[in-house]
C-alpha positions in Angstrom: 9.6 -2.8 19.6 10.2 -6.4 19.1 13.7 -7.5 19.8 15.3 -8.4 17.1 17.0 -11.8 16.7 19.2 -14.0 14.7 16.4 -15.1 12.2 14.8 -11.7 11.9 15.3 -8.4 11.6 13.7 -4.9 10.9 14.2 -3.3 7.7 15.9 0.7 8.4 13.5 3.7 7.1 10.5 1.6 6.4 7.3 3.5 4.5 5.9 6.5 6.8 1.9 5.1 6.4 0.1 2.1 5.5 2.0 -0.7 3.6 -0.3 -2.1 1.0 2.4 -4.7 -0.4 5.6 -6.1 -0.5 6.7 -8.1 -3.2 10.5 -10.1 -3.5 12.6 -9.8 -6.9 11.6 -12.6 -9.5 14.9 -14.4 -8.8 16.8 -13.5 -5.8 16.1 -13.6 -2.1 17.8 -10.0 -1.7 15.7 -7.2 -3.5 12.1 -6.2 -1.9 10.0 -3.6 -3.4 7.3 -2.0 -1.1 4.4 0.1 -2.0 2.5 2.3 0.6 -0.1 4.6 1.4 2.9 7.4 2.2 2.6 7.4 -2.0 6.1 6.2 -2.4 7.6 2.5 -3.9 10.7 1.6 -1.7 13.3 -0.9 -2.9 15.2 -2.6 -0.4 18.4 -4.7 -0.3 17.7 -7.1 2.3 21.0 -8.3 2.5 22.8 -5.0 3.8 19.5 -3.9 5.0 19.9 -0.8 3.0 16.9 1.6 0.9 18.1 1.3 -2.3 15.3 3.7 -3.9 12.7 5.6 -3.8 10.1 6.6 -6.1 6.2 8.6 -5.2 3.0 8.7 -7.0 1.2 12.1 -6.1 -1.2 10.1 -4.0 -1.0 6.5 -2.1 0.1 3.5 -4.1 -2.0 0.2 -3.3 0.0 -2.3 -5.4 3.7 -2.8 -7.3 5.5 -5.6 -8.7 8.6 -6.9 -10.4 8.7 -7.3 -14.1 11.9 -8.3 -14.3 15.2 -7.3 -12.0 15.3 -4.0 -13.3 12.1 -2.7 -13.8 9.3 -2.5 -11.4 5.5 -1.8 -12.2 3.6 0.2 -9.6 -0.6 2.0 -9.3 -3.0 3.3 -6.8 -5.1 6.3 -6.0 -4.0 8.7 -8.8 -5.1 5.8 -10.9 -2.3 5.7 -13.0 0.2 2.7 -14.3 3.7 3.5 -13.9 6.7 1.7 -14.9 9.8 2.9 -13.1 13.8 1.5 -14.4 16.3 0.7 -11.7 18.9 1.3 -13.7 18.4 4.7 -14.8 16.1 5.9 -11.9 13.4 7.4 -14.1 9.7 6.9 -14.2 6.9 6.7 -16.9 3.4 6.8 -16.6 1.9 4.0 -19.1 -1.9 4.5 -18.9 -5.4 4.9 -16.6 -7.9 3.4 -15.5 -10.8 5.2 -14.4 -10.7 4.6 -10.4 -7.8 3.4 -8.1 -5.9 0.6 -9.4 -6.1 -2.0 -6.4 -4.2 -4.7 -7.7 -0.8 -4.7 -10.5 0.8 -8.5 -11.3 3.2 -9.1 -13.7 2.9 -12.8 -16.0 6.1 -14.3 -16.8 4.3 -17.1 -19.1 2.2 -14.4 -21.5 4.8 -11.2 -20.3 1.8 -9.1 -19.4 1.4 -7.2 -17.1 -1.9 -6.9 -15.4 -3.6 -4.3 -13.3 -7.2 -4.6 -11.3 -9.3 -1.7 -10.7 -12.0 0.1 -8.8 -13.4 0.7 -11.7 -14.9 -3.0 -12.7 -11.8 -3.8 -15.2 -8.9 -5.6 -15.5 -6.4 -4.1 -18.0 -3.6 -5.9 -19.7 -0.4 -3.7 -20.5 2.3 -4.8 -23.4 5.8 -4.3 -21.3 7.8 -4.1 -24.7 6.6 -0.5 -25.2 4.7 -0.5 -23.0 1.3 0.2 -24.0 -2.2 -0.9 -23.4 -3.4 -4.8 -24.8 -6.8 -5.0 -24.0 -9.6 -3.9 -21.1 -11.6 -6.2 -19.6 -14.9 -5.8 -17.9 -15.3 -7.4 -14.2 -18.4 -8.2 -12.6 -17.5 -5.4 -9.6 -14.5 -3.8 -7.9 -11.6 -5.9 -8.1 -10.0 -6.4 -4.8 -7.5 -9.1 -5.4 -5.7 -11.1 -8.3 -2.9 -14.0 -8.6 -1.3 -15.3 -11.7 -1.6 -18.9 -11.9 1.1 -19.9 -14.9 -0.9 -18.2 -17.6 -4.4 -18.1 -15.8 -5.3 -15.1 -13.9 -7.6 -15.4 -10.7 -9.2 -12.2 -10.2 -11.6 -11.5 -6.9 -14.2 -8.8 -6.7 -16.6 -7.4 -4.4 -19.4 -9.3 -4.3 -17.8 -12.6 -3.1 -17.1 -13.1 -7.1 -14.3 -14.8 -8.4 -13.3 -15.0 -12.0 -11.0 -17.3 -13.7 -9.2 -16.1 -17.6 -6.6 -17.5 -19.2 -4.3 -14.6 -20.3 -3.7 -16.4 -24.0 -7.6 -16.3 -24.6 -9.2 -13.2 -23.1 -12.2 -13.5 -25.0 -14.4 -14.7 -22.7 -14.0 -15.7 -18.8 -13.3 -19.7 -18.3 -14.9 -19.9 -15.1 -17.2 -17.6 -12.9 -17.1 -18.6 -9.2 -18.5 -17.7 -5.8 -16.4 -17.7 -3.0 -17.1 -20.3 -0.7 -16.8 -18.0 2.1 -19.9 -15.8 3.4 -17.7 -12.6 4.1 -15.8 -10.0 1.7 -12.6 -11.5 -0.1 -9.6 -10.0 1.4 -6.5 -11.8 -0.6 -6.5 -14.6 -3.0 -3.4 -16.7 -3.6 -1.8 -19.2 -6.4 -0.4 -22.4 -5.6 2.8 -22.4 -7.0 1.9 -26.2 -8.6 -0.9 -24.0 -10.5 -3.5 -26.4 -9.3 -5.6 -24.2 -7.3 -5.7 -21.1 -4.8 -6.1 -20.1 -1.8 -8.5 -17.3 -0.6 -9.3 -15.4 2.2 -12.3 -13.2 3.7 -12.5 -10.6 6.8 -14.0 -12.5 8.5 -11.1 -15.4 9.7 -11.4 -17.6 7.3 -9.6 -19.3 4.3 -10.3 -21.4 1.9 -8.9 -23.9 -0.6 -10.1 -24.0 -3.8 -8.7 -26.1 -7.2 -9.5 -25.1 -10.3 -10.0 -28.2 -12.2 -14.0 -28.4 -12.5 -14.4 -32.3 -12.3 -16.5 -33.3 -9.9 -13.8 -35.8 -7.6 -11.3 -33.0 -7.6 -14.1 -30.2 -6.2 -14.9 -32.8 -3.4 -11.6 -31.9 -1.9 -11.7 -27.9 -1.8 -12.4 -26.8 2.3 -12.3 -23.9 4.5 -11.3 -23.3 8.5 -11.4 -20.7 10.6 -8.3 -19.1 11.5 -6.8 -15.6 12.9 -8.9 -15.7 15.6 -8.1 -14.8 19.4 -10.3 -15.8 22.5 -10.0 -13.0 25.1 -11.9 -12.7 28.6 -14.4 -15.8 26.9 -15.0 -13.6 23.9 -13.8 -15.0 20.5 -12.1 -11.7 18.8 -12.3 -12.8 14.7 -9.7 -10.8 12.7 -9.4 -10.0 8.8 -7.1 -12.4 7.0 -5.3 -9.5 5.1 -2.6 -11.4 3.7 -1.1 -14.7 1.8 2.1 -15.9 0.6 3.2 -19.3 -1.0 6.5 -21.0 -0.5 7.4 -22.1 -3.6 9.1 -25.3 -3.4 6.6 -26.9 -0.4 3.3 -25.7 -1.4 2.3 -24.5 1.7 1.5 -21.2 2.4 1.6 -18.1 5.3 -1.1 -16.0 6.3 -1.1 -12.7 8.2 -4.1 -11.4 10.4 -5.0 -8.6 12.0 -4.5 -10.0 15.0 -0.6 -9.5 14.7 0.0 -13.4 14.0 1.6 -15.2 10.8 0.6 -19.0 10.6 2.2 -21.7 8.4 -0.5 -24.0 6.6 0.1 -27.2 4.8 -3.2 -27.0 2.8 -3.1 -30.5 1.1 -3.1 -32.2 4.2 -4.8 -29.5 6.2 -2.8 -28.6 8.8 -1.3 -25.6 10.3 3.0 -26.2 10.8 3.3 -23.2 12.9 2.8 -19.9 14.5 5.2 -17.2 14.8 5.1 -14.6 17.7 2.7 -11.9 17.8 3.8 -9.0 15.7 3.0 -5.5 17.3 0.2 -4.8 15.2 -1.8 -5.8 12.0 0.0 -8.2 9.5 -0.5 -6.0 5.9 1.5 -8.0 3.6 3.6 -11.0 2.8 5.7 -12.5 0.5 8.6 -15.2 0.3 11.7 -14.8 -2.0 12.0 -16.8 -4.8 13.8 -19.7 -3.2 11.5 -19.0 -0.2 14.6 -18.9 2.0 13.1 -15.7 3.3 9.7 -14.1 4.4 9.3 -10.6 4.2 6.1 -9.8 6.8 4.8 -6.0 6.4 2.7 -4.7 9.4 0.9 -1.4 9.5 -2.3 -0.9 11.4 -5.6 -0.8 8.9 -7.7 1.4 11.6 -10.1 -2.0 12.1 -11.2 -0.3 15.2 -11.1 3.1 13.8 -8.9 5.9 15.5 -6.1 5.1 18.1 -3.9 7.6 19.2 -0.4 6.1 18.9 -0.7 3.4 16.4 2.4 1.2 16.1 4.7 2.1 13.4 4.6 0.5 10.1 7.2 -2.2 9.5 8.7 -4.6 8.0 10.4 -7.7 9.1 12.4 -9.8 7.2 12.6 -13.7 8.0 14.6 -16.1 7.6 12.3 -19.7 7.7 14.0 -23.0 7.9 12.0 -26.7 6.4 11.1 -27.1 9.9 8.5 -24.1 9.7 8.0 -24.9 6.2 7.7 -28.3 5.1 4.8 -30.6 5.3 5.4 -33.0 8.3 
């Protein structure tokens, strides 16, 4: 148990299992909404530390989001869509895919909402009814996706990485590689919308842009990161998680060696290092005036079977510019 302290504290009756995200309301540093492998969405006030509600799939829930402050999107292992309203506390399943949805994002430019699959497609959903706008094949499972304005960046196994803009889904704008030699993990927007941030299992991260020319490609780069010398042995975690703040452009990531860093990727350095968390670092995300990080941890059995794994969590922190900003 960490103690808690003036700028950070434990959220009360966090998810039973695995926490697979945790995403802040679109315009407010005080709603969270969780999804977990316990099959239930959680939505927390952060301000009174209080579980607002509480909704299950019938089997564990890999992603959620916000559409707007009322209505939340959520999918996982039942591989089912299902929109859920605050106000009225009911739920509505609003389609399939035909394996576990990994990955649901919600597009405030196009208002779509987009879900990523096991099953090789990415499915674009119509909020107004809401009903289904489209399927779209992907080169392998998809195991991450960001918005990016009205771009979608959407990662697959494979070390793919395929860029669409959300207006024209007729064809994909640009097929990538990652630059990293490992499985993607997590792949991040820059709020600016000029490029994206993506990491592998193997600590590392890169920093990619997304404008073709040849003198803005020069400056994408990777480092090593998330990684822990013990007894003269370099331990090298899973980056599992990243999270942008939105006014600075720089961004935290969350290992599974139980530590969140604070990168300023333009100038390619790291601001700073919080304390080590008990266990693995699952999830991240800053509110929307990233006042506030919300840091999910919940061991992933990287080294299989433990007997008394640390209880899943989540901590909510409040980050000042010093943390933050670009020195």
């Amino acid at each position: 148990m960490t103690a808690e302290t003036p700028s950070e504290f434990q959220l009360k009756n966090p998810p039973t299992d695995g926490i697979t995200a945790v995403k802040f309301g679109p315009n407010s540093s005080q709603f969270l909404l969780t999804s977990s492998w316990d099959t239930s969405v959680r939505l927390y006030d952060v301000i009174s530390n209080h579980l607002r509600m509480k909704y299950n799939h019938p089997a564990p829930v890999l992603d959620c989001c916000f559409h707007d402050s009322v209505h939340c999107y959520s999918g996982g292992l039942d591989n089912t869509l299902k929109v859920y309203d605050f106000n009225t506390n009911t739920g509505t399943n609003v389609g399939t895919h035909d394996a576990p949805i990994r990955c649901v994002e919600y597009c405030p430019d196009v208002n779509v909402v987009i879900t990523g699959s096991w099953d090789m497609s990415v499915k674009l959903w119509d909020p107004r009814t809401p009903c289904s706008a489209g399927t779209f094949p992907q080169p392998d499972k998809v195991y991450t996706m960001s918005v990016c304005g009205d771009r979608l960046v959407v990662g697959t196994a494979g070390r793919k990485v395929l860029v669409w803009d959300l207006r024209n889904m007729g064809y994909v704008q640009q097929r990538r590689e990652s630059s990293l030699k490992f499985q993607t993990r997590s792949i991040r927007c820059f709020p600016n919308k000029q490029g994206y941030v993506l990491s592998s299992i193997e600590g590392r991260v890169a920093v990619e842009y997304l404008d073709p020319s040849p003198e803005i490609q020069k400056r994408k780069y990777a480092f090593k990161c998330h990684r822990v010398k013990e007894n003269g042995v370099e331990l090298i975690f899973p980056v599992n998680a990243i999270a942008f703040h939105n006014q600075h452009n720089t961004f935290a990531t969350g290992g599974s060696d139980g530590f969140v860093n604070i990168w300023d990727g333009f100038n390619k350095k790291r601001l700073c290092q919080f304390h080590r968390y008990p266990t693995t670092i699952a999830a991240l995300s800053f509110s929307a005036d990233s006042s506030v990080l919300a840091i999910a941890t919940s061991y992933m059995f990287e080294n299989e079977e433990i007997t008394s794994p640390p209880e899943d969590q989540i901590y909510i922190r409040n980050v000042s510019d010093q943390e933050t900003k670009p020195k």
